[in-house]
C-alpha positions as CSV (number, residue, x, y, z in Angstrom):
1,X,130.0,114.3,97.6
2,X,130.8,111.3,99.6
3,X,130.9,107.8,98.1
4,X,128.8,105.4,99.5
5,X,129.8,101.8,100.5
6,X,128.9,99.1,98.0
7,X,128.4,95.5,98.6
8,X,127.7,92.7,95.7
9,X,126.4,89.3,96.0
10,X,123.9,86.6,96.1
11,X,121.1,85.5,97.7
12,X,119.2,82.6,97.7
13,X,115.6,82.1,95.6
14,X,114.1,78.5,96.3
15,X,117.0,76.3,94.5
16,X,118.4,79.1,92.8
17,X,120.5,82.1,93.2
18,X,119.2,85.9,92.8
19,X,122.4,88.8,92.2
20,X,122.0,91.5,94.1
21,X,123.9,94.9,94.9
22,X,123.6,97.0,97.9
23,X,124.7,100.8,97.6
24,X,124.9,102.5,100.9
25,X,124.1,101.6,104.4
26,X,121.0,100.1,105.9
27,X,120.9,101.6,108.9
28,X,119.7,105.3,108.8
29,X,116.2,106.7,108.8
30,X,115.5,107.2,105.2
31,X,113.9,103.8,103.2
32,X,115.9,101.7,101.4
33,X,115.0,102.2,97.3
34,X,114.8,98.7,95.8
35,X,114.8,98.8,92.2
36,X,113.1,96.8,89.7
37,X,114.1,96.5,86.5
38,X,112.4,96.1,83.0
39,X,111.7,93.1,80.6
40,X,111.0,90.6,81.2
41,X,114.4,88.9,80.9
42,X,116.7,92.3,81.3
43,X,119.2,93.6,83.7
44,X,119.7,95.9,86.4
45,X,122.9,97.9,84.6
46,X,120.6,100.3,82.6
47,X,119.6,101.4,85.9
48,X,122.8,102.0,87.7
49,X,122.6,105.5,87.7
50,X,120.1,105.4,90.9
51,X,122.7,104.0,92.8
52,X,124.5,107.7,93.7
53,X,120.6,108.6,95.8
54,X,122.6,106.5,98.4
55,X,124.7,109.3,99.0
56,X,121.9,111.7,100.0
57,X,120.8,108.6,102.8
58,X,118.6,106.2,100.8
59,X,120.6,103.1,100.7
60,X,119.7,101.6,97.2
61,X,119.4,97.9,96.1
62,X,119.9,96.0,92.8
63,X,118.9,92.9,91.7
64,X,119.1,91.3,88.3
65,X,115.7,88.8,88.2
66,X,116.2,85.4,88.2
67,X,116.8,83.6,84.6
68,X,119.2,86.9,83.7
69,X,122.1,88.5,84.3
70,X,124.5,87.5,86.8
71,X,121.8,85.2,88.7
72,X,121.0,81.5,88.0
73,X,120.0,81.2,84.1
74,X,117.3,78.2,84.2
75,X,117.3,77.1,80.4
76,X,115.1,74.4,80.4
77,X,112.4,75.8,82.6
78,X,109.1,75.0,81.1
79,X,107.1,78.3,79.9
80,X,104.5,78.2,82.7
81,X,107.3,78.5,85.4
82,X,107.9,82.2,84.3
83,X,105.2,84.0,85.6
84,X,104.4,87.3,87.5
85,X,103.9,85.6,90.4
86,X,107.2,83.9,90.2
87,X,109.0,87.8,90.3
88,X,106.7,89.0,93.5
89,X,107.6,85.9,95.1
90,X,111.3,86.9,94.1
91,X,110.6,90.7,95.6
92,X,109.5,89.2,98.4
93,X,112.6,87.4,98.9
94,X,114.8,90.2,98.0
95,X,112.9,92.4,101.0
96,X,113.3,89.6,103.6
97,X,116.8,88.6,103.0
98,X,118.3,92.7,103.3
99,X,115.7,93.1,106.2
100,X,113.8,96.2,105.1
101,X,110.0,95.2,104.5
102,X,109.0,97.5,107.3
103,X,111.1,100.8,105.4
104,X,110.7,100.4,101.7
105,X,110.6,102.2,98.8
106,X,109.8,100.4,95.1
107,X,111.1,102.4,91.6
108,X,109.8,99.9,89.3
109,X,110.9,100.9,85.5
110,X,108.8,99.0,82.6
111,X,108.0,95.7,82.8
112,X,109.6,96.8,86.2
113,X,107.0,99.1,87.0
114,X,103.6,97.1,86.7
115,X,105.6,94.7,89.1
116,X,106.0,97.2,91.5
117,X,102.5,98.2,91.0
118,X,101.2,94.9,91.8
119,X,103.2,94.3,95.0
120,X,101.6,98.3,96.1
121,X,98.3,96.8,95.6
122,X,98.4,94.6,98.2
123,X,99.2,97.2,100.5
124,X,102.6,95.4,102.4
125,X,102.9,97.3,106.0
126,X,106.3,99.1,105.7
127,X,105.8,100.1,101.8
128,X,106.4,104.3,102.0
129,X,105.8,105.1,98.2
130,X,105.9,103.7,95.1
131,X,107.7,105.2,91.7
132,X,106.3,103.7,87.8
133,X,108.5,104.6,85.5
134,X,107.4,103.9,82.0
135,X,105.4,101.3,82.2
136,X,101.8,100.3,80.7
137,X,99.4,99.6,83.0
138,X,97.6,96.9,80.3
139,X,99.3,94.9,77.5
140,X,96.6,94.3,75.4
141,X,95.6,98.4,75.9
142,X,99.8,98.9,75.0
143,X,99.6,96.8,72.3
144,X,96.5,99.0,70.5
145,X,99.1,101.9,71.2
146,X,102.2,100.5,70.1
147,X,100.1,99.5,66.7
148,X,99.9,103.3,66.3
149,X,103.3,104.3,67.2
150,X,104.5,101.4,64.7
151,X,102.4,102.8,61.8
152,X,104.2,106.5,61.8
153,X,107.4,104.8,61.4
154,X,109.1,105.7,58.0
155,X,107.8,104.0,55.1
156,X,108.5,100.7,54.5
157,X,109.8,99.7,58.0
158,X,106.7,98.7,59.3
159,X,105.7,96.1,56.3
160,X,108.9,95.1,56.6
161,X,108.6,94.3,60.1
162,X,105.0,92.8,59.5
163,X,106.2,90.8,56.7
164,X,108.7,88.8,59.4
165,X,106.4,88.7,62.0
166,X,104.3,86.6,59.7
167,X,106.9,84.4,58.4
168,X,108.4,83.8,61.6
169,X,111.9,85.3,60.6
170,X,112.0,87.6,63.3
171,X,115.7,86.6,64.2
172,X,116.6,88.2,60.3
173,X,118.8,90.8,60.0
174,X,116.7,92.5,58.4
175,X,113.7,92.6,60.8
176,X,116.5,93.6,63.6
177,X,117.2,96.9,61.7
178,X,113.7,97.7,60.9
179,X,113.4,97.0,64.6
180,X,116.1,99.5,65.3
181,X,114.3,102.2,63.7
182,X,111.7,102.0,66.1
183,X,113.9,101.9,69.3
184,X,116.3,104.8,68.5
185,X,112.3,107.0,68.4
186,X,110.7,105.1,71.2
187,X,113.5,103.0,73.6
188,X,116.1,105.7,73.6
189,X,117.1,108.4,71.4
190,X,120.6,109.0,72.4
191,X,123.5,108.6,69.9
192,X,125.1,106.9,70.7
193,X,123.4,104.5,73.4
194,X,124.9,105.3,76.5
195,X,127.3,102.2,77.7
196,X,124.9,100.8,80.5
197,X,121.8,100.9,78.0
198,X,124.0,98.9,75.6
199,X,125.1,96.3,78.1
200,X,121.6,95.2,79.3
201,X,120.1,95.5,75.8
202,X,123.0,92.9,74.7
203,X,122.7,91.4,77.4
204,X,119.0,90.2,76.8
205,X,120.0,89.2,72.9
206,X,122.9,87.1,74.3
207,X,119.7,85.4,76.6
208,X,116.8,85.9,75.4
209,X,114.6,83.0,76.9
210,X,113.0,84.5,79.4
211,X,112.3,87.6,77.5
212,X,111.2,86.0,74.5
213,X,108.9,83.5,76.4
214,X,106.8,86.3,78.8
215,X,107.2,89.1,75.9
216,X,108.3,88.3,72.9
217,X,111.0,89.1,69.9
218,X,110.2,92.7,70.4
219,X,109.3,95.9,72.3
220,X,106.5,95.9,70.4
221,X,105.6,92.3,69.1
222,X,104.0,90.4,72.2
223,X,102.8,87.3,71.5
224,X,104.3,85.9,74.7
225,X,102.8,84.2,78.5
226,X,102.3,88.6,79.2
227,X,99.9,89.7,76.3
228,X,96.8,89.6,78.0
229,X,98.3,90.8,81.1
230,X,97.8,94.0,82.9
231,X,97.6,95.3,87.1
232,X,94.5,97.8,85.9
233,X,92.2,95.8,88.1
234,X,94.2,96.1,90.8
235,X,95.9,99.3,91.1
236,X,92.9,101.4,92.9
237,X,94.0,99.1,96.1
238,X,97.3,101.0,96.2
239,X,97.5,103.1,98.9
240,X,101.0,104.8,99.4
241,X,102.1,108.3,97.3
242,X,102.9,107.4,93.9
243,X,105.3,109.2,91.3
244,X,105.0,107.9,87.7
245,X,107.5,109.0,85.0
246,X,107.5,108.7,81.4
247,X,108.6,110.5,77.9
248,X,106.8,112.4,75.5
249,X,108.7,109.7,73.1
250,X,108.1,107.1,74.9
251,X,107.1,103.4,73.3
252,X,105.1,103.2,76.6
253,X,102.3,106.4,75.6
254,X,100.8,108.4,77.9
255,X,97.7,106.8,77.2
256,X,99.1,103.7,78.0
257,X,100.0,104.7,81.4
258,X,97.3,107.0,82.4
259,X,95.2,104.1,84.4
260,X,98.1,104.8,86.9
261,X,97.2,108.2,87.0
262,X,93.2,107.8,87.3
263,X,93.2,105.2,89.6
264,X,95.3,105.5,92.8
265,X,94.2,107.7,94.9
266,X,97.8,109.7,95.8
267,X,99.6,110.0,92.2
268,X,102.3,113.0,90.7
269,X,102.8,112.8,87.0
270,X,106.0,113.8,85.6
271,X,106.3,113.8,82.2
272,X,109.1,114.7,80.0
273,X,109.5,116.2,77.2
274,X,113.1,115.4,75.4
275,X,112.2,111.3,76.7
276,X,111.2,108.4,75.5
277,X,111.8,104.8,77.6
278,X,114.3,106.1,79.3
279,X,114.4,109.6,80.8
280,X,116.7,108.2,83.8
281,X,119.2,108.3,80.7
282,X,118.2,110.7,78.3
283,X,117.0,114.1,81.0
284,X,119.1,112.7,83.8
285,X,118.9,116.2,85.4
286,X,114.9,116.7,85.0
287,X,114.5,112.9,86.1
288,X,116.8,113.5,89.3
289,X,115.1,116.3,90.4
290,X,111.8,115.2,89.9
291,X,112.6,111.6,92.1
292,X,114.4,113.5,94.8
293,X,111.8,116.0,95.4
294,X,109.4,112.6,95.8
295,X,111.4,110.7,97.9
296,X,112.2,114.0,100.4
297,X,108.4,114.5,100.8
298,X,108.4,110.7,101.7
299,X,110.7,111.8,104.6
């Protein structure tokens, strides 16, 4: 198999600078895949593996959101400035500076994904399909399902994670183990944590500002700017075909993403069975295949 060309860089965002990284070439016939990453506050590395669909002809584009990774960190922002709004407006950006809003395809993965969702809904021209991977379609309906999830954890951890919560100590040791438990079920259960999962999950400890502002100091703790937040009211407006993907494991419960499912009109549902948050990593095979045979009926 061929490698394709890749090209790094940045791109302006009002004042501020956006990362990007362009895997093949723009100019054939199949749609550019721009990919959205998770969050709030993460990076795109975890997803790097989506880079090699630019060898089959879909030229492939990462960005790391603005306030993370290699793009312009804004410390001092107030709270208010990091909004939803603030990312579409950065999407929007990221479409108009690589010149492919008329021949688009958006894989949104998490946090990610309900971005993704809400750009679909307002039904931009040159949008082909859409892909959702693991993502809830409602925090406050998530946050009822991650309460379950949290109570079949071994004994003890959950109290113990409670007990912080409470007291405010959520940046103990001791709450990041008993948080630990819960991501090697629900975030990924490979051991050890493949070496891109491990760079944008440090990454977002090393900076947490943004994540920690919209979310909060866990998966599954959200007291932050997103807790109330969800696209279910606007989804049913999305009309392009739709692939969602999540795990059998996944923090992100079936539950939690079946709106997706009963609500746009065109929608496949793969789900799989070894996953949880991130079968890209953990079912690479099942995940590839599934994808592929979605973006060639695109063609």
């Amino acid at each position: 198999m061929s490698r394709s060309p890749v090209t790094k860089g940045t791109l302006p965002f009002r004042q501020y600078s956006v990362w990007y990284r362009l895997t093949g070439t723009l100019a054939g016939d199949r749609p550019a895949l721009v990919v959205l990453h998770g969050g709030p506050g993460s990076t795109h590395d975890y997803l790097i593996r989506l880079a090699r669909l630019a060898d089959d002809g879909w030229p492939v584009i990462h960005y790391d959101q603005l306030g993370n990774g290699a793009s312009t960190h804004v410390p001092d922002a107030e709270p208010g400035f990091w909004t939803p709004q603030l990312f579409l407006d950065e999407l929007d950006t990221v479409l108009g500076h690589f010149g492919v809003g008329s021949n688009y395809v958006l894989f949104g993965q998490s946090w990610g994904g309900l971005l993704a969702a809400e750009h679909a809904a307002r039904r931009p021209a040159g949008l082909r399909g859409l892909v959702v991977a693991n993502a809830p379609a409602s925090y406050p309906q998530w946050l009822k399902e991650l309460a379950v999830l949290r109570d079949r954890l071994p004994p003890g951890v959950n109290s113990t994670l409670l007990s912080h919560e409470r007291a405010g100590t959520t940046d103990s040791r001791e709450y990041f183990e008993a948080m630990m438990v819960f991501y090697r079920r629900h975030l990924c259960r490979l051991d050890p944590w493949p070496s891109e999962f491990t760079s944008t999950f440090m990454e977002i400890y090393s900076n947490p500002n943004v994540y920690q502002t919209m979310n909060g100091p866990s998966e599954f703790h959200v007291i932050g700017s997103l807790k109330d937040w969800g696209v279910v009211d606007s989804i049913s407006a999305i009309n392009v075909p739709t692939l969602l993907i999540s795990g059998v494991h996944d923090e992100v419960t079936l539950e939690s993403m079946r709106p997706y499912h009963d609500r746009i009109p065109d929608t496949r549902w793969e789900v799989l069975e070894d996953s949880s948050h991130t079968p890209h990593l953990e079912e690479p095979e099942k995940f590839d295949a599934a994808l592929i045979e979605f973006l060639k009926s695109l063609d």
